[in-house]
C-alpha atoms as an extended CHARMM CRD file, in Angstrom:
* protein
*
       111  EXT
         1         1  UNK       CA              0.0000000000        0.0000000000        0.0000000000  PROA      1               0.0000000000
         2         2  UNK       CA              1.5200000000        2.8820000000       -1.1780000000  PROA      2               0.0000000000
         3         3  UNK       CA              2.2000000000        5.3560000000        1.5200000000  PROA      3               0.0000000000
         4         4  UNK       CA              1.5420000000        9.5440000000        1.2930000000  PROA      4               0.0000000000
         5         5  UNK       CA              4.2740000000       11.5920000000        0.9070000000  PROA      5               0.0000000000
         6         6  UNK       CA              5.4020000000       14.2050000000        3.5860000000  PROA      6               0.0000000000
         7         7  UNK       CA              6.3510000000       17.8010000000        2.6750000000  PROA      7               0.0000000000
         8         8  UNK       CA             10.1890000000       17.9220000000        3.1000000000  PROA      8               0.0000000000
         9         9  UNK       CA             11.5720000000       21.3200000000        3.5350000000  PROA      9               0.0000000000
        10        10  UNK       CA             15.3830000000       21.7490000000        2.6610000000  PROA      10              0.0000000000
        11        11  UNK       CA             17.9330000000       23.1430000000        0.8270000000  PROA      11              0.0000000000
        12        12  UNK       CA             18.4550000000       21.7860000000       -2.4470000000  PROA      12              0.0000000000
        13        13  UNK       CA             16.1610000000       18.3500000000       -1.6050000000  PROA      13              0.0000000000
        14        14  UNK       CA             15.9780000000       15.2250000000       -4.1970000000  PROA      14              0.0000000000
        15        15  UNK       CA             13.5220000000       12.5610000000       -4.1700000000  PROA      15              0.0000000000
        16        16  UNK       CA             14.9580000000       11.0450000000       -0.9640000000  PROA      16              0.0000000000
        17        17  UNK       CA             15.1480000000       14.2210000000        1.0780000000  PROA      17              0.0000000000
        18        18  UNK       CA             18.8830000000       14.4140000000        0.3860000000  PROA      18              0.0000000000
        19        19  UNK       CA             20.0820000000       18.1000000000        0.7400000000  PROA      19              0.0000000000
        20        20  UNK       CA             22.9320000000       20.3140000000        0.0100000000  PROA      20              0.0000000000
        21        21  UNK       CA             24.4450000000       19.6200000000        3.6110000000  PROA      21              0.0000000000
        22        22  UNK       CA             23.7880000000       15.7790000000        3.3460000000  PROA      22              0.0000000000
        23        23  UNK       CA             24.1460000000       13.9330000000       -0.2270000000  PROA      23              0.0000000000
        24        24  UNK       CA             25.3470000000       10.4490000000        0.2870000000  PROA      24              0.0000000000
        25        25  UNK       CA             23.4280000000        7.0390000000       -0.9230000000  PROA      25              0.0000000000
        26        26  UNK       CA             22.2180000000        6.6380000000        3.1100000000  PROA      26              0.0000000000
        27        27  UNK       CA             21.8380000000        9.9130000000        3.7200000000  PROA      27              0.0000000000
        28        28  UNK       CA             17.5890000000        9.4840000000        3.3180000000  PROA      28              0.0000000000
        29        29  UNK       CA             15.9440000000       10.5170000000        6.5640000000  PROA      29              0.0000000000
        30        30  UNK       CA             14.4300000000       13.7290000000        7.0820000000  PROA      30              0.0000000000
        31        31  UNK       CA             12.8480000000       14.8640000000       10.8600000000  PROA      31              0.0000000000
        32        32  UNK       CA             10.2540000000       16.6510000000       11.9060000000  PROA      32              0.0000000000
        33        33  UNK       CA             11.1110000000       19.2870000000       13.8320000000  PROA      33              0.0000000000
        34        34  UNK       CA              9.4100000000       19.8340000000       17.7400000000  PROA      34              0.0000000000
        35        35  UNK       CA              9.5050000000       23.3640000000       17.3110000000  PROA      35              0.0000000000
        36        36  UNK       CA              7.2830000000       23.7350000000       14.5040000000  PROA      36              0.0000000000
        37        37  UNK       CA              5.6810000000       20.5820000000       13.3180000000  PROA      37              0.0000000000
        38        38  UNK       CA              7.6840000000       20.1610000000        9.7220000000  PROA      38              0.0000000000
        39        39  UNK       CA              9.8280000000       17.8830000000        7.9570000000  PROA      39              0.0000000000
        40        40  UNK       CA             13.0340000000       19.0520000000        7.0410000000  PROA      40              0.0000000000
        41        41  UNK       CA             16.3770000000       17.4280000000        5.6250000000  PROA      41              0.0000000000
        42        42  UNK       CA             18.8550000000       18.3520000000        8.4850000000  PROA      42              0.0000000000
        43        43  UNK       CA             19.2490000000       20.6220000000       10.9260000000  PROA      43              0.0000000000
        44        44  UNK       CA             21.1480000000       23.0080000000        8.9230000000  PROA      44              0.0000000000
        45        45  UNK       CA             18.5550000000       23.4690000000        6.3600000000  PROA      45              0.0000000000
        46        46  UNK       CA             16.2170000000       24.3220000000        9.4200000000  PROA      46              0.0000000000
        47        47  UNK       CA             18.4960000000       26.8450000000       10.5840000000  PROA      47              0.0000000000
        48        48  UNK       CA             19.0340000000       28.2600000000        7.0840000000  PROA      48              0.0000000000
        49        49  UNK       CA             15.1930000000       28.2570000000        6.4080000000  PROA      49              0.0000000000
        50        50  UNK       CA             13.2330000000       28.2800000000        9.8220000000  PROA      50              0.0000000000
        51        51  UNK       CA             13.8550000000       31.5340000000       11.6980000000  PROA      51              0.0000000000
        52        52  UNK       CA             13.9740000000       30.0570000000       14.8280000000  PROA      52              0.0000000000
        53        53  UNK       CA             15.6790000000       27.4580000000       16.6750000000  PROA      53              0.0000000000
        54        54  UNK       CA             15.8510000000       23.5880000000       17.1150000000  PROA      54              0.0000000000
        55        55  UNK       CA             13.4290000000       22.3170000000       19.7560000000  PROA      55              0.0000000000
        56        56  UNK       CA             14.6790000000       18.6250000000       21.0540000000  PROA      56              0.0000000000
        57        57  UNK       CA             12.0040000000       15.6100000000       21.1080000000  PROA      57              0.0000000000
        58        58  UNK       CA             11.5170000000       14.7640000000       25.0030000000  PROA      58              0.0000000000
        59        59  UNK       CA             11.5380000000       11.4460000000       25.9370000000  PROA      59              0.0000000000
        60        60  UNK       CA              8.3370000000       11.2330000000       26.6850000000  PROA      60              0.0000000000
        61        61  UNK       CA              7.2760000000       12.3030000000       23.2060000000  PROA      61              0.0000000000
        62        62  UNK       CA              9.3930000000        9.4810000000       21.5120000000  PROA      62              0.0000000000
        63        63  UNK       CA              6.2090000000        7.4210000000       20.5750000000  PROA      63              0.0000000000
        64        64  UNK       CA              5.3580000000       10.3760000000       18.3260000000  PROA      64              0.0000000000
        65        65  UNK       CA              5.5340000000        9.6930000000       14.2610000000  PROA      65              0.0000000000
        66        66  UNK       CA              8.6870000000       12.4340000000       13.7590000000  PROA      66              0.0000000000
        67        67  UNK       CA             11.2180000000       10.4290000000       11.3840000000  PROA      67              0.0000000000
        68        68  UNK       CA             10.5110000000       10.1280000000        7.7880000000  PROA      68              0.0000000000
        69        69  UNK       CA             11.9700000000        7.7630000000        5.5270000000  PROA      69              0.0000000000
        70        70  UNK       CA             13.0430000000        9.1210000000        1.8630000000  PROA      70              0.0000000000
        71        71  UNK       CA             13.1440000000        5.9430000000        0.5540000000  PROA      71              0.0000000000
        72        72  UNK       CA              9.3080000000        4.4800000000        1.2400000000  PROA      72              0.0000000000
        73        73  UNK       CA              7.6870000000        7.6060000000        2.7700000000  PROA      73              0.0000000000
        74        74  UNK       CA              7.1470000000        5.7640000000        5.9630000000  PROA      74              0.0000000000
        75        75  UNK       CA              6.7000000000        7.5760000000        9.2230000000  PROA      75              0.0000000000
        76        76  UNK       CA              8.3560000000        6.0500000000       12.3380000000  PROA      76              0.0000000000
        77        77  UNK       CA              8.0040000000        7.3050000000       15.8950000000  PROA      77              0.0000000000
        78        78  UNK       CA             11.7340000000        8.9460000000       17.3020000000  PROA      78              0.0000000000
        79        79  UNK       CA             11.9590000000        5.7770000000       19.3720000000  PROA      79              0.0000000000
        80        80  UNK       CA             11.4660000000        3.2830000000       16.3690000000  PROA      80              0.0000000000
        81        81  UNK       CA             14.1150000000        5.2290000000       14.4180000000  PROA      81              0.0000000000
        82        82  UNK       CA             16.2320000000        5.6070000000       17.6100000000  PROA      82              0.0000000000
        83        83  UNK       CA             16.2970000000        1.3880000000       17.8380000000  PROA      83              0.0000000000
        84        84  UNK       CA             16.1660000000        0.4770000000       14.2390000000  PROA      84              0.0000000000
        85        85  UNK       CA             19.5100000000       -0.3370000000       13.6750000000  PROA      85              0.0000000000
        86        86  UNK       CA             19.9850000000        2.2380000000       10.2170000000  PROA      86              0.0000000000
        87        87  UNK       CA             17.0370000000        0.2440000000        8.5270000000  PROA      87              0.0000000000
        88        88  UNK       CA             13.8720000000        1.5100000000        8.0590000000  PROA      88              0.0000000000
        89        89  UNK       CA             11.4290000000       -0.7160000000        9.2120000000  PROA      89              0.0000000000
        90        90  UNK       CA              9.4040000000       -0.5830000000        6.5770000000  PROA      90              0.0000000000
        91        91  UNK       CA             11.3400000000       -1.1540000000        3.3340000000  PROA      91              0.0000000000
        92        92  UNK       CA             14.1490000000       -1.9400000000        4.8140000000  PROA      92              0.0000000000
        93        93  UNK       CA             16.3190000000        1.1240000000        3.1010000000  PROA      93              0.0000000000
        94        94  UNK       CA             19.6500000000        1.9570000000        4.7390000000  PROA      94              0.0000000000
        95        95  UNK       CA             20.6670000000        4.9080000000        6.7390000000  PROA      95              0.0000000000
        96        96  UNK       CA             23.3210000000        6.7820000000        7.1050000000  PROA      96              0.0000000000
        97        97  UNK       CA             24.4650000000        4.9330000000       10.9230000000  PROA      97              0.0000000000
        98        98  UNK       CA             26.7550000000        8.4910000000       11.2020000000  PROA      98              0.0000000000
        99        99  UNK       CA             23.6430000000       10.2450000000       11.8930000000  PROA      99              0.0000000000
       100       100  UNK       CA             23.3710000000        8.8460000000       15.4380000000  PROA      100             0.0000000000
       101       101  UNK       CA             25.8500000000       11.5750000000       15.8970000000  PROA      101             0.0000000000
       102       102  UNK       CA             23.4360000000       14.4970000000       15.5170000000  PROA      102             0.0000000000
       103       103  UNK       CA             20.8430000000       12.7330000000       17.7770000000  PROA      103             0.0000000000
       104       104  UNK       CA             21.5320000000       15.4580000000       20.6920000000  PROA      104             0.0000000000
       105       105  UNK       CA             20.7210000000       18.1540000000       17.8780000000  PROA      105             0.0000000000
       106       106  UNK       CA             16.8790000000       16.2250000000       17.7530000000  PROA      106             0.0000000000
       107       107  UNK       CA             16.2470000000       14.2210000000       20.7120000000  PROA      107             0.0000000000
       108       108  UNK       CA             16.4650000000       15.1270000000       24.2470000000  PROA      108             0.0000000000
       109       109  UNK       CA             19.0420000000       12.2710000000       25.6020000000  PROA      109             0.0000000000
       110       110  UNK       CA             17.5390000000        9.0690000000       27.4820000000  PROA      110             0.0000000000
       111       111  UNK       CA             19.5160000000        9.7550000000       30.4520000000  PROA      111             0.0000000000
């Protein structure tokens, strides 16, 4: 069943919500930001295009649909993308596993 695609906001987006700050095979997630309810690429292309700042995901907001893949259009909660091992778990698509280094830039930490 086909799924309905998202509005992606970024700077220079393709298909796969890859953007001018992010262009490799994996890089194919997009989130949607706390702050202001929209999907964009990265976090630079937020602060390039927002006009206001990054708001984290709480915890207690992780069952929340807020991660986007570029390759099905599937919408995962922050914790399913936070556990999914760089795999959508829809389609199986890869991820970019290099993102898990900008989580503190999206999701409040677990601890």
């Amino acid at each position: 069943m086909p799924v309905a695609r998202q509005e992606v906001r970024g700077i220079d987006l393709d298909a796969q919500t890859r953007c001018a700050h992010y262009r490799s095979a994996l890089d194919i997630v997009a989130i949607k930001m706390k702050c202001c309810g929209v999907y964009y690429a990265c976090k630079d292309c937020h602060e390039a295009l927002a006009g206001h700042a990054i708001e984290v995901w709480p915890q207690p907001e992780w069952t929340r649909r807020a991660v986007l893949c570029g390759a099905c259009g599937y919408e995962m909660t922050v914790a399913q993308y936070l556990t999914c091992s760089s795999r959508c778990p829809a389609c199986s698509a890869a991820f970019n596993p290099g993102c898990r280094r900008h989580f503190s830039f999206y999701f409040a930490s677990a601890g």
